[in-house]
N, C-alpha and C positions, 0 to 999 in steps of 0.2 A: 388476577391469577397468573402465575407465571409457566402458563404453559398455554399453547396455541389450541390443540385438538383434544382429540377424545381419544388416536389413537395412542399406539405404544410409544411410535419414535414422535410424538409430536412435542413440541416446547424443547428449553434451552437445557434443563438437567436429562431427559431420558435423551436428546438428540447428542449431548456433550458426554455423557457414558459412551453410548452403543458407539459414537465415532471415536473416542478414545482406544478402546478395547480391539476396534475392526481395526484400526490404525498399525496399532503395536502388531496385531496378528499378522498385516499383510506385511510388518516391516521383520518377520522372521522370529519374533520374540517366542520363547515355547509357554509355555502355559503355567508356569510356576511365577514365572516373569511378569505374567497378564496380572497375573493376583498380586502378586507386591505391589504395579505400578498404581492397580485399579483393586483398592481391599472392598470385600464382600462385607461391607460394616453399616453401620446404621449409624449414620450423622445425624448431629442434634440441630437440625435448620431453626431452633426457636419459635417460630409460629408454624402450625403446621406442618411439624413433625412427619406423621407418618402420613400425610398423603406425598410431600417431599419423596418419604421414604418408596412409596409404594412406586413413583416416577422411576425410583432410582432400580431398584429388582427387577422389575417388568425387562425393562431397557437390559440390563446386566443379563437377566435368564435367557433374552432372545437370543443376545449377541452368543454366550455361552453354548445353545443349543444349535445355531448356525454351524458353529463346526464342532458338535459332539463333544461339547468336552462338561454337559450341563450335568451338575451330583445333583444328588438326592437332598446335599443339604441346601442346595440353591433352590432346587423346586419345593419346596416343602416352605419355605419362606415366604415363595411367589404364593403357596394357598393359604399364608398365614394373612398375611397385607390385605389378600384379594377378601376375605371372612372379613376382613375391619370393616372394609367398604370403604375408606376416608376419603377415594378420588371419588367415588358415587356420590358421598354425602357432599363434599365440597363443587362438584359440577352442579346437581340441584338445587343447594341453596345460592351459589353465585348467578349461575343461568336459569335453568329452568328444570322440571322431572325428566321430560324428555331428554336432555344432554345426559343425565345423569343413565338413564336407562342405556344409551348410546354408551357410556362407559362401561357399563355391567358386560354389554356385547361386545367388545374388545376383548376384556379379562375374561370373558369365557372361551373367548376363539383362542387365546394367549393359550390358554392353561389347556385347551386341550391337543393344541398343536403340540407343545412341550413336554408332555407327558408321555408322549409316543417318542419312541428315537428316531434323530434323523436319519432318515436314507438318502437322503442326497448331500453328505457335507459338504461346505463351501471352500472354492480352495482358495489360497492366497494368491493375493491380485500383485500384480507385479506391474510396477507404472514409470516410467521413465521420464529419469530427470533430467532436468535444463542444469547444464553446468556452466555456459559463459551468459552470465549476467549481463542486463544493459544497464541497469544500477546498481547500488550494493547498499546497502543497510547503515543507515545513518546519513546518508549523502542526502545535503540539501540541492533543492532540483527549483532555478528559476524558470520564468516562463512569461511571455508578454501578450497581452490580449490583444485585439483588432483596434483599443482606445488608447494602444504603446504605453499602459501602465504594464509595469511586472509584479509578478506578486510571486508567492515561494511555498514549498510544499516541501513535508522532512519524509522524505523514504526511511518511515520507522523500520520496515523490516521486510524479507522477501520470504515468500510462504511457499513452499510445494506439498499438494495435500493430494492426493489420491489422484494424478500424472496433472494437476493444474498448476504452472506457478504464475504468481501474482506480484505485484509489486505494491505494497497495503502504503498509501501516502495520505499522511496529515497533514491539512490546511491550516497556513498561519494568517494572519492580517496584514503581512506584508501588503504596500500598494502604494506605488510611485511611479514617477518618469524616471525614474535613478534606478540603473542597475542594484540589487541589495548585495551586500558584505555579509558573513556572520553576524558583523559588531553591528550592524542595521539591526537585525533579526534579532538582539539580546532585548528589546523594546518593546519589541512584537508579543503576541498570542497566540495562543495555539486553540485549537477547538476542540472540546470535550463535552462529558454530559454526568451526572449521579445516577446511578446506579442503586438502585433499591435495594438492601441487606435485609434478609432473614434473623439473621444473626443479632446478636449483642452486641457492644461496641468492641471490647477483645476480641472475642471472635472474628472479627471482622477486621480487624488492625492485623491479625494472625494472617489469614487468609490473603491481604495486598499491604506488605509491607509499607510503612512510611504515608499511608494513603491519611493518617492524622496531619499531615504538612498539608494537605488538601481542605479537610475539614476547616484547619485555622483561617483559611483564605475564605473558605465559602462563609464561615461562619455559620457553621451548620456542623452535624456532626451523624455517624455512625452511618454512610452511604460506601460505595464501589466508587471508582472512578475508574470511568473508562476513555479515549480519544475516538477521534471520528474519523472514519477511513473511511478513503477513496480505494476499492481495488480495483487496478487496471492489470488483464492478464500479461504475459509475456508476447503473447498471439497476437493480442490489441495492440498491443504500445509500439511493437513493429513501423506504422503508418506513422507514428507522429512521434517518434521518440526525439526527432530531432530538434524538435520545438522547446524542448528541454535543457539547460546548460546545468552540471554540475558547480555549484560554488563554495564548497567545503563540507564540513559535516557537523552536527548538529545531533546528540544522541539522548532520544528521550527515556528516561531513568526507566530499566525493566518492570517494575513493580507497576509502570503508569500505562505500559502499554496493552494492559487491556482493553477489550473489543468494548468501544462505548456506545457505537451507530457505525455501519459500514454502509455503503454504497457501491455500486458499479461504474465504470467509467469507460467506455469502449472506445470513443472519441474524441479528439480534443477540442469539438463541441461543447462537451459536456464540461469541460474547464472554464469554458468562454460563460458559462450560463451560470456557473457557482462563482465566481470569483468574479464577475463584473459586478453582481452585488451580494458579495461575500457576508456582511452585517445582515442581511435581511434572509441567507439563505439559514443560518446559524438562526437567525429567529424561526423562523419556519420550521424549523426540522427539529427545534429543542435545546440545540447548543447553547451553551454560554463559553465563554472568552478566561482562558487560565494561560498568565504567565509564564515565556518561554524559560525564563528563570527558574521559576519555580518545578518545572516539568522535567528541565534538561541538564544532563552533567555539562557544566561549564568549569 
């Protein structure tokens, strides 16, 4: 099942709505804006449509009602999905009665909060951003362990998300007594994972461009692909950014850099621990091994 909880914001579609929408609000957008970026539509997810669907409204109605701007035709939808029951039926028959009854009490707390107008609406948050960077986006970042191999990490991209920035870095297989070059690095691998699709195979090709160059490689077909981040905040990297050399760049094709497995990294412990035996962390955690070629604009 691809949702975590029983609550409203719990799993990856109603938490990936409600932060969407909370996003665009606190970055100024008006509310004509929110509905173009984020349409109030019923996506055809292929299996399990409307319990999908019902993830997606719930999510949408709260955000919506958070600061008053929830119609009649959004709540009226929220008690169409809620009559189907489909997250009820799908929590009991995956887990058990009780999960599912634990769902019902969600959607009835949901619906009757919603149904009342807010009087306290939420105002927009306002968070301040890091302007000088310690890396930049696409910069490959070498680094040498306590065993004086080095090994290399692609600062896919720098993220500021509600006043936090991060620096999201992907591990390769680099690993030598030799400083590495790019043209080292064109040899290498990157580490990634599949990603489960709802979808059909178009559907799905629509949704992450070019992700069929993927397919051909795995010899597999109709999955997500996503890369496996390390995030280390800006706060963090502070202590040990200096352990780090930039040595060119390296830019993993946009359609690839979806979220496949993320991680924390506050340390540069935590480097010494994944990357002294990088093959076996990659096993543990689900990764497989794709082609720095294949991944990256060269």
């Amino acid at each position: 099942m691809a949702t975590d909880g029983v609550k409203i914001i719990d799993g990856d579609l109603a938490r990936d709505t409600y932060d969407h929408i909370m996003d665009l609000y606190d970055s100024d957008a008006n509310i004509e804006t929110i509905k173009k970026e984020v349409p109030f539509v019923k996506e055809d997810y292929g299996v399990d449509t409307d319990f999908y669907h019902e993830l997606f409204v719930t999510a949408y109605a709260l955000a919506f009602w958070e600061f008053g701007e929830l119609t009649d035709n959004i709540l009226n939808e929220v008690k169409r999905v809620i009559d189907l029951k489909a997250g009820i039926k799908l929590w009991t028959e995956e887990c058990n009665e009780n999960e599912g009854k634990k769902r019902q009490k969600e959607l009835d707390k949901l619906l009757k909060k919603i149904s009342q107008p807010n009087q306290k609406i939420r105002k927009r948050k306002k968070y301040k951003l890091i302007k000088n960077f310690y890396f930049q986006p696409d910069d490959v970042l070498t680094f040498q362990l306590s065993n004086e191999n080095y090994h290399a990490v692609i600062c896919a991209k720098v993220t500021q998300q509600r006043g936090q920035c991060t620096y999201d870095l992907v591990g390769t297989t680099y690993k030598s007594k030799k400083k590495p070059t790019i043209e080292d690095l064109k040899t290498c691998f990157i580490a990634g994972r599949e990603i489960g699709s709802e979808y059909d195979a178009k559907k799905t090709l629509e949704e992450q461009p070019n992700v069929d160059e993927i397919w051909r490689y795995a010899k597999n077909d109709n999955f997500f692909f996503g890369v496996c981040y390390d995030l280390v905040t800006h706060r963090d990297i502070i202590s040990f950014k200096d352990k780090f050399e930039v040595i060119g760049k390296l830019k993993i094709k946009e359609s690839f850099k979806k979220d496949g497995s993320y991680g924390y990294a506050s340390t540069f412990d935590r480097f010494e621990s994944t990357f002294s035996d990088f093959d076996n962390h990659m096993k543990v955690f689900g990764q497989q091994k794709y082609p720095v070629t294949l991944l990256c604009e060269l």
